[in-house]
PyMOL Python script that loads the backbone (N, CA, C, O; Angstrom):
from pymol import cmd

cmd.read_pdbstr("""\
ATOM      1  N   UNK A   1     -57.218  -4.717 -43.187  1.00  0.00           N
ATOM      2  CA  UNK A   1     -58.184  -3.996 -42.366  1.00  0.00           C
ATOM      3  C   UNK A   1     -58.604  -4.893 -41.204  1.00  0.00           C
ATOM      4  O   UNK A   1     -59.075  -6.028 -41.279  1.00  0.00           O
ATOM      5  N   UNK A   2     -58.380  -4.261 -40.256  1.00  0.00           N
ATOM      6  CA  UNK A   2     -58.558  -5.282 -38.685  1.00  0.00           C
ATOM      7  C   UNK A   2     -60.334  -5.219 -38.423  1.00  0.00           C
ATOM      8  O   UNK A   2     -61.070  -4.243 -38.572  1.00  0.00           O
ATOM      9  N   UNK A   3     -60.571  -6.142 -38.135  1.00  0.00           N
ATOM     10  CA  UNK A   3     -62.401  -6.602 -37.938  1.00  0.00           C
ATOM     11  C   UNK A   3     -61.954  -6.011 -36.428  1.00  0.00           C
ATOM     12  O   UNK A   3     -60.923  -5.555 -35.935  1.00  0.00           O
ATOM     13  N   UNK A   4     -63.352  -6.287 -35.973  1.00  0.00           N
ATOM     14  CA  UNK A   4     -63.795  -5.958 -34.700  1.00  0.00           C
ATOM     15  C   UNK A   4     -65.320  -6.602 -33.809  1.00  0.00           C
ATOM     16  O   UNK A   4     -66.197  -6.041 -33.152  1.00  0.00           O
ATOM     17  N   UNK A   5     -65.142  -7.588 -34.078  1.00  0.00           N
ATOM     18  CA  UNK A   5     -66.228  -8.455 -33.253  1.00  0.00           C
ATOM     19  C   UNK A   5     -66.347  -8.480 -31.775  1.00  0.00           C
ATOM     20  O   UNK A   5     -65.605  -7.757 -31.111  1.00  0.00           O
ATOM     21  N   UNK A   6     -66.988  -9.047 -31.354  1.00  0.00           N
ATOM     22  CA  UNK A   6     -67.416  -9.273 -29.751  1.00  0.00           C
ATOM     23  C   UNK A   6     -66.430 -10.235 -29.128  1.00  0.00           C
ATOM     24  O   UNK A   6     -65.853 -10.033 -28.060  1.00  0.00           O
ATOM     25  N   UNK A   7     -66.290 -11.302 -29.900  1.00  0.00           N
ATOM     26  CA  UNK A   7     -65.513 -12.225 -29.732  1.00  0.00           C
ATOM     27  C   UNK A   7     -63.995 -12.196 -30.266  1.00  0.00           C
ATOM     28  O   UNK A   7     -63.186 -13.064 -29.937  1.00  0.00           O
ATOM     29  N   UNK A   8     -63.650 -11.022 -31.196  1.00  0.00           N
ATOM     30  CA  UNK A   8     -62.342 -11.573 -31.430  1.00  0.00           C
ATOM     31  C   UNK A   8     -62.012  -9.740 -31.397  1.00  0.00           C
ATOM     32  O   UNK A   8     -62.599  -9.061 -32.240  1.00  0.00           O
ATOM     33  N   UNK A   9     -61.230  -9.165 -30.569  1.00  0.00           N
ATOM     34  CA  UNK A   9     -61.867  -7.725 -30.860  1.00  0.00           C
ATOM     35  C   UNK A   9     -60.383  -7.576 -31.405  1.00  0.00           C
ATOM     36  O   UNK A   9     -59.582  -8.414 -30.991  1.00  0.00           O
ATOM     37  N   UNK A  10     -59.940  -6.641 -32.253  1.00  0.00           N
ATOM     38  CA  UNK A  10     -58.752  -6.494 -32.697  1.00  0.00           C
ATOM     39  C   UNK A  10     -58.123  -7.609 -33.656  1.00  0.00           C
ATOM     40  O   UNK A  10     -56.894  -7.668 -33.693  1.00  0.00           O
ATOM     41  N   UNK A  11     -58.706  -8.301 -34.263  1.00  0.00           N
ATOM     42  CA  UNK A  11     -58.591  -9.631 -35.029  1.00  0.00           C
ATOM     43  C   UNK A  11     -58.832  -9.210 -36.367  1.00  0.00           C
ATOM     44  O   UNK A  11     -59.744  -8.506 -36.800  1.00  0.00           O
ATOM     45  N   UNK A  12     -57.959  -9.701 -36.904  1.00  0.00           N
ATOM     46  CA  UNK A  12     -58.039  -9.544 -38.614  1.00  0.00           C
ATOM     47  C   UNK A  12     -57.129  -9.127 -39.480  1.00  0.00           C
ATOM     48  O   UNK A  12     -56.241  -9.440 -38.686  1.00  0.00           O
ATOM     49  N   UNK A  13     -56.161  -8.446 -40.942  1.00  0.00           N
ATOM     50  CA  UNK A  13     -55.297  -9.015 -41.646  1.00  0.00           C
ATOM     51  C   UNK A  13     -54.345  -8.373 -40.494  1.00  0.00           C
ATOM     52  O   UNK A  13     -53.195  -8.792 -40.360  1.00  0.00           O
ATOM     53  N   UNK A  14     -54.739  -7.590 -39.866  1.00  0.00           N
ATOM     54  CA  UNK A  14     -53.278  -6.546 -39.265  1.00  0.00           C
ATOM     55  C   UNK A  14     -52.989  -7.152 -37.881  1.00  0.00           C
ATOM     56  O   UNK A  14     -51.984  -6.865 -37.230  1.00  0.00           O
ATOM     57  N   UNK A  15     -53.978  -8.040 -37.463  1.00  0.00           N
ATOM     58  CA  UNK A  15     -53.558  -8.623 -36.154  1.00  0.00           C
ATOM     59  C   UNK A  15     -53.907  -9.904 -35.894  1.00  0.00           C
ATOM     60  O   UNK A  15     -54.754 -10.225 -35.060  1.00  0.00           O
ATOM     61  N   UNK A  16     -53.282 -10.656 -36.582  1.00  0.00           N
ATOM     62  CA  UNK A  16     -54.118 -12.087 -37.034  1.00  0.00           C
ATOM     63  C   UNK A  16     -54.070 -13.094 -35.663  1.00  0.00           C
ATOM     64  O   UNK A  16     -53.196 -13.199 -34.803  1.00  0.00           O
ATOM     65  N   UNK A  17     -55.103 -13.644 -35.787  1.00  0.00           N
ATOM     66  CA  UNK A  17     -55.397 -14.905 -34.564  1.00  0.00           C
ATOM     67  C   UNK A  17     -54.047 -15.707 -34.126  1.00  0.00           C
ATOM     68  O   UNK A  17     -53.059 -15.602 -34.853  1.00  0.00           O
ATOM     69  N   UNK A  18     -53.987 -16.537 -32.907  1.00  0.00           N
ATOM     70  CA  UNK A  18     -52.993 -17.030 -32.563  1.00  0.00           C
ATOM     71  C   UNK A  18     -52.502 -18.115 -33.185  1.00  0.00           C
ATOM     72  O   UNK A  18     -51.357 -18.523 -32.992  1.00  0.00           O
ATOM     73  N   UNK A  19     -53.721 -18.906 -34.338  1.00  0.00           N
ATOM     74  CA  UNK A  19     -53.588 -20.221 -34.908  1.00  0.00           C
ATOM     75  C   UNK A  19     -52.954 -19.266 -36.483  1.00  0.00           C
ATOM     76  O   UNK A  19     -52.588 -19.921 -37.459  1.00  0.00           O
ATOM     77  N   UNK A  20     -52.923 -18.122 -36.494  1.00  0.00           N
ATOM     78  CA  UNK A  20     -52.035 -17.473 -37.885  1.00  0.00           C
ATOM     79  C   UNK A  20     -51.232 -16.928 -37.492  1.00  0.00           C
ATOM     80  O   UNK A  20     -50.653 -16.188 -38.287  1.00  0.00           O
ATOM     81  N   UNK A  21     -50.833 -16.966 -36.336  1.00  0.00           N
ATOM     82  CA  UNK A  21     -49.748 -16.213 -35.922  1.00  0.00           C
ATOM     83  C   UNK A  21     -48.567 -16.810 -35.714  1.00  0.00           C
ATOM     84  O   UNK A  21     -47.438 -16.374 -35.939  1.00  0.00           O
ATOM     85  N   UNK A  22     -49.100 -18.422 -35.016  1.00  0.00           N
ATOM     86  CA  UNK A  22     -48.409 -19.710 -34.339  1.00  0.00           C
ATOM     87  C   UNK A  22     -46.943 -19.305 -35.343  1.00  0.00           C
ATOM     88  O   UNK A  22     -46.521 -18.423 -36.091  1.00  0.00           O
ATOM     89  N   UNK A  23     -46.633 -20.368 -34.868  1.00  0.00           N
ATOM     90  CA  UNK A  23     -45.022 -20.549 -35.563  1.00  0.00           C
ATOM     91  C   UNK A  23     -44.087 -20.477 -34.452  1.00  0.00           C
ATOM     92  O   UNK A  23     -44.054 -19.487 -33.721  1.00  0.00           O
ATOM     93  N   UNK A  24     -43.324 -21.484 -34.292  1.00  0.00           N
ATOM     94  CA  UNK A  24     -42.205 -21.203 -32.437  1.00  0.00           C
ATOM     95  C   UNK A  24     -42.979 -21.823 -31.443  1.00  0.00           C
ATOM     96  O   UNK A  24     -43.748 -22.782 -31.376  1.00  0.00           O
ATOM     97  N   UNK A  25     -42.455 -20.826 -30.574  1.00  0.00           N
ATOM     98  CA  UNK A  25     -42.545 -22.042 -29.198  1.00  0.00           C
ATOM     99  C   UNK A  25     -43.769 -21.676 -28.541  1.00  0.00           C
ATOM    100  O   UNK A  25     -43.984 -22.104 -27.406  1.00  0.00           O
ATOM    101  N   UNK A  26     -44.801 -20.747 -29.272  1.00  0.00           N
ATOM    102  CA  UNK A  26     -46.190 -20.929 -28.671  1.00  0.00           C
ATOM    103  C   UNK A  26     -46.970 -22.022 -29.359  1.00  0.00           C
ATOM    104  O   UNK A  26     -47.848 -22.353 -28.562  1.00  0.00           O
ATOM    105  N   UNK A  27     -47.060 -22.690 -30.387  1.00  0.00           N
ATOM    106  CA  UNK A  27     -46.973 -23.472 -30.677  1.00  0.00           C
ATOM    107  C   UNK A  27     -47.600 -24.725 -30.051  1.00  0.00           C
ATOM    108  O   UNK A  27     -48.613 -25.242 -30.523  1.00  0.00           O
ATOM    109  N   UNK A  28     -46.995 -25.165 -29.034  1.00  0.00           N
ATOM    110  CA  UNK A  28     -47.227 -25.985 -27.744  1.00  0.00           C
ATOM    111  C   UNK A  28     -48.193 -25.735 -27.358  1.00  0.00           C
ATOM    112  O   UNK A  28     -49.086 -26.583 -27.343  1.00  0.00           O
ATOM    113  N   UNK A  29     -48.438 -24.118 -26.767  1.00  0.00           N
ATOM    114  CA  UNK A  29     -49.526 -23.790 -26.125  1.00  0.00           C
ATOM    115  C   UNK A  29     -50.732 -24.144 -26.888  1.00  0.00           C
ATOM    116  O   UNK A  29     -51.708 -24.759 -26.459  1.00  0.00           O
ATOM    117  N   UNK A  30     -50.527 -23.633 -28.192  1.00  0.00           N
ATOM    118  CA  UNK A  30     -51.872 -23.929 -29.059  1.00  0.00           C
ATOM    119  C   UNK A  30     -51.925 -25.328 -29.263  1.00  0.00           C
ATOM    120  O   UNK A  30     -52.994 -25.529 -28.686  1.00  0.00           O
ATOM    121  N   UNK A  31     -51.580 -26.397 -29.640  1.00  0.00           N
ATOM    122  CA  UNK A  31     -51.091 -27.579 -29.667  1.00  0.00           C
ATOM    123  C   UNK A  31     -51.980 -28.567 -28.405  1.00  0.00           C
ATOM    124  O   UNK A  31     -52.699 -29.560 -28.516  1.00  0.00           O
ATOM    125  N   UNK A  32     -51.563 -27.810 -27.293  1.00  0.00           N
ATOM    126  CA  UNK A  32     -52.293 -28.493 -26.477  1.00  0.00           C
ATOM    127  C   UNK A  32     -53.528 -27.925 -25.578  1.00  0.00           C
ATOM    128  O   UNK A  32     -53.930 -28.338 -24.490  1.00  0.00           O
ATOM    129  N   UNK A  33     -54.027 -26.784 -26.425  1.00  0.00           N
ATOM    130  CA  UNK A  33     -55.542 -26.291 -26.047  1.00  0.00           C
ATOM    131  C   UNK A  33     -56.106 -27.153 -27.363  1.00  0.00           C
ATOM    132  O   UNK A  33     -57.143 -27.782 -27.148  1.00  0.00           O
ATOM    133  N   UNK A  34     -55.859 -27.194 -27.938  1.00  0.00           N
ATOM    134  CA  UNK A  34     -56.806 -27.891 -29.266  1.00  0.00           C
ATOM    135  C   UNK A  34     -56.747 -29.406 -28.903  1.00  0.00           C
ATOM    136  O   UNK A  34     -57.677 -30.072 -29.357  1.00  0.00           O
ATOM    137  N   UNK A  35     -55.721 -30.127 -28.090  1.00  0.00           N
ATOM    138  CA  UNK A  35     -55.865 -31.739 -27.742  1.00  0.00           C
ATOM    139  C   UNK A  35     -56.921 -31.401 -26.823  1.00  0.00           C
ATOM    140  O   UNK A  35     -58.049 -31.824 -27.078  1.00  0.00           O
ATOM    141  N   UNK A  36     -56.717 -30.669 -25.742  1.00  0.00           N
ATOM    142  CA  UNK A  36     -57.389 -30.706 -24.608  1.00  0.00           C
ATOM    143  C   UNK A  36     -58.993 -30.558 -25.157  1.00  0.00           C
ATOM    144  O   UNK A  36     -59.853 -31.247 -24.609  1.00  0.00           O
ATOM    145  N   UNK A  37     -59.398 -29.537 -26.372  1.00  0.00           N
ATOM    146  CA  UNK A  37     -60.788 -28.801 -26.724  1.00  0.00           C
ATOM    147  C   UNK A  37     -61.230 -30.551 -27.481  1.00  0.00           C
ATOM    148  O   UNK A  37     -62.299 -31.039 -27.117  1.00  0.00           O
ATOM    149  N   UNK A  38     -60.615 -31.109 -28.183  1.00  0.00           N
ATOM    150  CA  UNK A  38     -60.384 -32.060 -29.104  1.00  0.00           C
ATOM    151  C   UNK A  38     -61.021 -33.373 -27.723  1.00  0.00           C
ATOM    152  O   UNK A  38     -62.123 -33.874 -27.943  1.00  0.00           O
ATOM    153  N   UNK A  39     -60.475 -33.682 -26.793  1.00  0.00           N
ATOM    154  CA  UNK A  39     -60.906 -34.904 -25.981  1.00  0.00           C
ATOM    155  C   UNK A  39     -61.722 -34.130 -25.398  1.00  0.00           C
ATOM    156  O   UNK A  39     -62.693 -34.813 -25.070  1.00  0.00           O
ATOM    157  N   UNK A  40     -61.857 -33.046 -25.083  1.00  0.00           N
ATOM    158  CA  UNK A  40     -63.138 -32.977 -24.091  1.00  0.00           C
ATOM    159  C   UNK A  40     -64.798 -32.780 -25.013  1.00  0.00           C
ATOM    160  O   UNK A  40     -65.970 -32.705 -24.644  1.00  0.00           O
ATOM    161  N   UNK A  41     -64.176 -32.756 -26.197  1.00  0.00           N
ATOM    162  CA  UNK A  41     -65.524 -32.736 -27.235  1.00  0.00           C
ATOM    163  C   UNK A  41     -65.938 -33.971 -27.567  1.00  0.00           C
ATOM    164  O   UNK A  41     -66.908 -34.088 -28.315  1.00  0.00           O
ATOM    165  N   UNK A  42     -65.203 -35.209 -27.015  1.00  0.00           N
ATOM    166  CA  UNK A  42     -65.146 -36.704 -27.243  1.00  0.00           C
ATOM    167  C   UNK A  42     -65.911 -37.053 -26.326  1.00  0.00           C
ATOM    168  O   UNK A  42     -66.829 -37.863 -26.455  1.00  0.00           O
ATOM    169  N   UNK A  43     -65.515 -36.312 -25.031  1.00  0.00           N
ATOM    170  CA  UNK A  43     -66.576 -37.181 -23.652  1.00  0.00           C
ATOM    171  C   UNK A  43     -68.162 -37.371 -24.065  1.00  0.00           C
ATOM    172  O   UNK A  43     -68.893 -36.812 -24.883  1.00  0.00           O
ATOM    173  N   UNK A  44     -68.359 -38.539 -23.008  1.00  0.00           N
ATOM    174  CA  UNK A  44     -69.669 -39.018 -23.288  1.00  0.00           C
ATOM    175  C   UNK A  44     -70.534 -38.778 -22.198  1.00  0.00           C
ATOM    176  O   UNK A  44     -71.750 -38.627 -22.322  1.00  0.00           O
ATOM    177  N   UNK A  45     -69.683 -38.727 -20.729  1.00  0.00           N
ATOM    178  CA  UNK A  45     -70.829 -38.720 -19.647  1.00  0.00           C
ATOM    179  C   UNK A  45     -70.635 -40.041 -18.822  1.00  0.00           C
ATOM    180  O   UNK A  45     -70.748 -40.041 -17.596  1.00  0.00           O
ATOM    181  N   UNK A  46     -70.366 -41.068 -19.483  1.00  0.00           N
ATOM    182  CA  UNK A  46     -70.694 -42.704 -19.135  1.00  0.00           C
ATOM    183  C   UNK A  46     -69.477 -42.351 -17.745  1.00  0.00           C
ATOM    184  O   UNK A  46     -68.957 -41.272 -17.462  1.00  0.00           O
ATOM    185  N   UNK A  47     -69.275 -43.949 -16.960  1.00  0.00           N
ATOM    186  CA  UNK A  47     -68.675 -43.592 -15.777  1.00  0.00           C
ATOM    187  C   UNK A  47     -67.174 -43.773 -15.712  1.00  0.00           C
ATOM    188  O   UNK A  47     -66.369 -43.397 -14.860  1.00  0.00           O
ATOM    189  N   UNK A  48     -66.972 -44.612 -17.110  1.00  0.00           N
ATOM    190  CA  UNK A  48     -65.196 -44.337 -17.604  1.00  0.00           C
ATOM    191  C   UNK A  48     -64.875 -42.903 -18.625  1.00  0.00           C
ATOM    192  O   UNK A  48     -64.244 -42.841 -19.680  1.00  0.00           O
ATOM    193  N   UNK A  49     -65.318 -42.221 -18.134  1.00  0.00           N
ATOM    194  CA  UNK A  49     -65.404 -40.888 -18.856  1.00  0.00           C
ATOM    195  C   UNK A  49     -64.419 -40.306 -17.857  1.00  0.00           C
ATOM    196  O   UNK A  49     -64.661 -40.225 -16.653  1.00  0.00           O
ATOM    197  N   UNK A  50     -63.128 -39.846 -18.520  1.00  0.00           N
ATOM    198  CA  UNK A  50     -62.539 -38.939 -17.735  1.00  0.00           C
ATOM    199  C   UNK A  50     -61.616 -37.600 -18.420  1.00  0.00           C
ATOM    200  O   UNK A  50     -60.973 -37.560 -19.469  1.00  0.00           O
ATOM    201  N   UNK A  51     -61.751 -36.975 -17.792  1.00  0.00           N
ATOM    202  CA  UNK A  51     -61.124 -34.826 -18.163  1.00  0.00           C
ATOM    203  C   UNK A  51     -59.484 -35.252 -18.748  1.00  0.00           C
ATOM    204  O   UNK A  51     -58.504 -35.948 -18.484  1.00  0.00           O
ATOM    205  N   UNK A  52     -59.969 -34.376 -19.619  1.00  0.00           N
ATOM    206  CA  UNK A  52     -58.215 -34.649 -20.137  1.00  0.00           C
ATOM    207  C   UNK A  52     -57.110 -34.599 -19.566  1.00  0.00           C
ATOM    208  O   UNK A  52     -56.043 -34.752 -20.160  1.00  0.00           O
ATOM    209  N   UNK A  53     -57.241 -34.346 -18.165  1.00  0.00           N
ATOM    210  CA  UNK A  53     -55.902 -33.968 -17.338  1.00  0.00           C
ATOM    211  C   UNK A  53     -55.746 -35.275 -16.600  1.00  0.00           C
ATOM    212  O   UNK A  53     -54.773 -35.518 -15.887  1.00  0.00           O
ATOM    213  N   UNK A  54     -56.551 -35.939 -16.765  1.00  0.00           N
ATOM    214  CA  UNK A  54     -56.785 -37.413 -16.379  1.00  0.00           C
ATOM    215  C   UNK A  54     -56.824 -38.495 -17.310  1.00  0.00           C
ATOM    216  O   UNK A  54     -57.088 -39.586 -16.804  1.00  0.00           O
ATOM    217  N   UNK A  55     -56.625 -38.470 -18.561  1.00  0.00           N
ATOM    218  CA  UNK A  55     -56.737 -39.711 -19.442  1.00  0.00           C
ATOM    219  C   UNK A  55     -55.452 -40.562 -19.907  1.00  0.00           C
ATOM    220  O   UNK A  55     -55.495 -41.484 -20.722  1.00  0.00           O
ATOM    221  N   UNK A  56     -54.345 -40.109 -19.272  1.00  0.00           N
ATOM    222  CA  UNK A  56     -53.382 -40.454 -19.259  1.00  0.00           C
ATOM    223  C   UNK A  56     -52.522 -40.460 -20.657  1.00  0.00           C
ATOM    224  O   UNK A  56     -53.222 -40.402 -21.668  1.00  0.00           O
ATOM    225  N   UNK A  57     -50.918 -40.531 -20.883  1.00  0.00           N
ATOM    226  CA  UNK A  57     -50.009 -40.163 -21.444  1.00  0.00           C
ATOM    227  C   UNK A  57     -50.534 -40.568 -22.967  1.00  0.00           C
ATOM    228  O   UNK A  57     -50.456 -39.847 -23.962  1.00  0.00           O
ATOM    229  N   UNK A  58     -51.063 -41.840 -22.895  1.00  0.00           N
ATOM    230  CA  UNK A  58     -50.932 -42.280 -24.389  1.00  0.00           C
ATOM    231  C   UNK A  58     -51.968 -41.504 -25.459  1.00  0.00           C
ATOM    232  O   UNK A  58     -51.679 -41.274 -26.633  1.00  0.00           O
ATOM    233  N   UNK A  59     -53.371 -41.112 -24.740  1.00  0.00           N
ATOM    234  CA  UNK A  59     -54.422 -40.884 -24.854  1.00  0.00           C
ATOM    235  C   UNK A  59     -53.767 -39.200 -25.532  1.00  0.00           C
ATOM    236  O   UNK A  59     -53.796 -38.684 -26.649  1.00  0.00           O
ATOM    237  N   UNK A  60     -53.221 -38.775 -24.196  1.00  0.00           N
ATOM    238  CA  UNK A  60     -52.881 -37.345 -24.604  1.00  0.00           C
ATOM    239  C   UNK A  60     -51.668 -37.042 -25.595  1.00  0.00           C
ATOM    240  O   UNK A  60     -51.323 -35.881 -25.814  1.00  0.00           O
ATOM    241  N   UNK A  61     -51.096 -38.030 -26.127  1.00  0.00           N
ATOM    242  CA  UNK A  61     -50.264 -38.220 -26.910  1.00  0.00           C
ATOM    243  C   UNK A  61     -50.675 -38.261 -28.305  1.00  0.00           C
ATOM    244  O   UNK A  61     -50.128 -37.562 -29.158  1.00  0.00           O
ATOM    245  N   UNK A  62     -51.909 -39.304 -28.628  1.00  0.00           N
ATOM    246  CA  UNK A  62     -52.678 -39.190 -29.709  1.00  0.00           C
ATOM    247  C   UNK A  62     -53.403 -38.038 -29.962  1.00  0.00           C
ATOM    248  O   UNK A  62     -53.471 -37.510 -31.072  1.00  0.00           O
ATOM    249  N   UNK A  63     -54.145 -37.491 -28.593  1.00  0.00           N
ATOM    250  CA  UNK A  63     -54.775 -36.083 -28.922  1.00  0.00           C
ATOM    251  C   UNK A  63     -53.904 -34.555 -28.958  1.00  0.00           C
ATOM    252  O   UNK A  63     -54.480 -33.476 -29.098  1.00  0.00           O
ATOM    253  N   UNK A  64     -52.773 -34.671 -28.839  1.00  0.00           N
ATOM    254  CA  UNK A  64     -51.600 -34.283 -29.272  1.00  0.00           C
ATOM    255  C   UNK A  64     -51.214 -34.127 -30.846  1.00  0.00           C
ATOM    256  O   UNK A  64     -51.029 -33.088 -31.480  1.00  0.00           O
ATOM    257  N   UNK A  65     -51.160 -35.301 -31.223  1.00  0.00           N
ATOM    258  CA  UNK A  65     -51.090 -35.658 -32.322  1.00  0.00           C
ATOM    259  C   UNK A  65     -52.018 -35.078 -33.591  1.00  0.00           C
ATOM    260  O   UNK A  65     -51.773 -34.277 -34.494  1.00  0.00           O
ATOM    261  N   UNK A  66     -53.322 -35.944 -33.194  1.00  0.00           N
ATOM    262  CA  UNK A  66     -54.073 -34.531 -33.689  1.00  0.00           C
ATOM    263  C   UNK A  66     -54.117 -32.968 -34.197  1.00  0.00           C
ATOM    264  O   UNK A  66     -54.215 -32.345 -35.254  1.00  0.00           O
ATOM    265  N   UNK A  67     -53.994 -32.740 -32.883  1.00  0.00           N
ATOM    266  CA  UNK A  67     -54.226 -31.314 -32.997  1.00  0.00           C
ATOM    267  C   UNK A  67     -53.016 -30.565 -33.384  1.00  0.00           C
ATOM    268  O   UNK A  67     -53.049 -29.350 -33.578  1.00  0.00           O
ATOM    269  N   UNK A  68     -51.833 -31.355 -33.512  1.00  0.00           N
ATOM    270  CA  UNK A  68     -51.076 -30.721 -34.005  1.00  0.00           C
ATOM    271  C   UNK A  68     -50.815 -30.329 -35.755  1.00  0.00           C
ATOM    272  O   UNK A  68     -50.251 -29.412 -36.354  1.00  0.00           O
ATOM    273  N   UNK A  69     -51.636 -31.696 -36.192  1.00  0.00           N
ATOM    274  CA  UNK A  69     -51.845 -32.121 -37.785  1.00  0.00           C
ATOM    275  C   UNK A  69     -53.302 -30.870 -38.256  1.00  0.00           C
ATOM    276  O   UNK A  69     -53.441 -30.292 -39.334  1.00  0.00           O
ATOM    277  N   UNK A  70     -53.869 -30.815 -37.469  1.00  0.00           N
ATOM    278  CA  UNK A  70     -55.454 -29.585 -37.631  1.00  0.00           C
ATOM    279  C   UNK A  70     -54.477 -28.610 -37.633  1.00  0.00           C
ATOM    280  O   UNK A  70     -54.263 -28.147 -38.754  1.00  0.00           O
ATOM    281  N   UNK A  71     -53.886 -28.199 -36.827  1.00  0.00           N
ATOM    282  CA  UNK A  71     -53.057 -27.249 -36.972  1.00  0.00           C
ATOM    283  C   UNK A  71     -52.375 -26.497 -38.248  1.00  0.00           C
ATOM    284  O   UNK A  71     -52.578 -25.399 -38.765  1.00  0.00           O
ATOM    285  N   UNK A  72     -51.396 -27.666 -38.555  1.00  0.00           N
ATOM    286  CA  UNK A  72     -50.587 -27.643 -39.683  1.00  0.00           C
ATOM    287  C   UNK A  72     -51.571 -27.748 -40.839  1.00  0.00           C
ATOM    288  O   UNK A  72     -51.125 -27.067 -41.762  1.00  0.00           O
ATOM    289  N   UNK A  73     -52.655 -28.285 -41.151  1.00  0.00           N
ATOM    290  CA  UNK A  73     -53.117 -28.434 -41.996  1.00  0.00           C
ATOM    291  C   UNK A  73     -53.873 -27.192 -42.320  1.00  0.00           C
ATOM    292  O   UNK A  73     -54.110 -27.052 -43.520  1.00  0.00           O
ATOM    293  N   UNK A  74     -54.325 -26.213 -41.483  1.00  0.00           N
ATOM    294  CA  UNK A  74     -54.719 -24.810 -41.303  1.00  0.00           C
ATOM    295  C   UNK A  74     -53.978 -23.677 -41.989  1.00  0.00           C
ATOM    296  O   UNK A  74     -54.406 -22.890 -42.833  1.00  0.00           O
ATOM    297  N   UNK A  75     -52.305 -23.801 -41.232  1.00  0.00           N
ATOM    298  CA  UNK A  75     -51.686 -23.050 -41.935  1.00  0.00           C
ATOM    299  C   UNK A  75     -51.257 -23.363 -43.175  1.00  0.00           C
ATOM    300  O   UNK A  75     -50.794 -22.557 -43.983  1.00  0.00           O
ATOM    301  N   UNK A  76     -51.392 -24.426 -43.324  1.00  0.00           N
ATOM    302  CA  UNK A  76     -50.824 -25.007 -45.039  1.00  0.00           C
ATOM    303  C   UNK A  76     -52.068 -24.241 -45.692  1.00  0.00           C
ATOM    304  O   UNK A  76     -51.727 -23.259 -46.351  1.00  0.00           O
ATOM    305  N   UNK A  77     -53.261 -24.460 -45.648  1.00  0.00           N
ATOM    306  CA  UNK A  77     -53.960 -23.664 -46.581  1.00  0.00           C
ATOM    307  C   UNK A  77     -54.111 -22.297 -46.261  1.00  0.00           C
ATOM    308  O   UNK A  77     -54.003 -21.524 -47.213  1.00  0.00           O
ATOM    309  N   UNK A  78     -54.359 -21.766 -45.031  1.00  0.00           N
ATOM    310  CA  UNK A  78     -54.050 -20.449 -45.128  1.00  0.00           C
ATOM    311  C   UNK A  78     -52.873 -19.559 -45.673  1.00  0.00           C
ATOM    312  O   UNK A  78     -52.861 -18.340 -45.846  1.00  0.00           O
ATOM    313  N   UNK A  79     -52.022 -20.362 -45.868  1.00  0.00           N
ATOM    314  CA  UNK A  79     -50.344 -19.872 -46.431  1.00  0.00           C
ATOM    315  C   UNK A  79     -50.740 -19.937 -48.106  1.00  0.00           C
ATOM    316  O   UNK A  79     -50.144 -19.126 -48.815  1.00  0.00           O
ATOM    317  N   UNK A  80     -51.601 -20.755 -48.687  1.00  0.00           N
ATOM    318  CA  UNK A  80     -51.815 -21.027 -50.032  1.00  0.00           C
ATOM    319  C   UNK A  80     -52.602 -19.802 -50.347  1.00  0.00           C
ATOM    320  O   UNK A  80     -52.494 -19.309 -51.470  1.00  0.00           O
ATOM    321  N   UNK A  81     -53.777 -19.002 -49.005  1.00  0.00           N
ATOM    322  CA  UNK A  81     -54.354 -18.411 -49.620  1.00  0.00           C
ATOM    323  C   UNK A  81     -54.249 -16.525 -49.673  1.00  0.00           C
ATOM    324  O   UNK A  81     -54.697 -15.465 -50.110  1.00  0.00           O
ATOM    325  N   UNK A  82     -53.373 -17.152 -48.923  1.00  0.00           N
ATOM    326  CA  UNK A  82     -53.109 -15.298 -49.361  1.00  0.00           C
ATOM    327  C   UNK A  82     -51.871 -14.724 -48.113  1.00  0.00           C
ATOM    328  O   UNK A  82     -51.481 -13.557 -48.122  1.00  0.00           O
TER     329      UNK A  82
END
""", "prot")
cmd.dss("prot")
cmd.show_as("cartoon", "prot")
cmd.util.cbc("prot")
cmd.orient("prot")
């Protein structure tokens, strides 16, 4: 039965979110909105503070990394639960 919220309108078992849907080559896309959501929830303000499109390769490599493991670790239990 598909929910219907404000925020997710058409969301639910019959049309599941993009992080239950993932699998393939969107993947990436999600992958690297969650690094990007992931470092910009890190900033502090201070004056070596810089936007993720600016923190350079290694930085975005680890926050990459990340979010790719939140990811996987999502669908591993959502796959366990039904």
């Amino acid at each position: 039965m598909a929910t219907d919220s404000g925020l997710t309108p058409g969301i639910g078992h019959n049309q599941p979110c993009a992080l239950c849907a993932g699998g393939g080559p969107g993947d990436e896309v999600l992958v690297e909105q969650v690094a990007d959501d992931l470092w910009e929830s890190r900033r502090h303000g201070t004056l070596d503070d810089v936007p993720w499109a600016e923190c350079g390769a290694y930085w975005q490599h680890i926050f990459r990394g990340f979010a790719a493991a939140a990811i996987a670790s999502i669908k591993k239990r959502t796959a366990t639960l039904g």
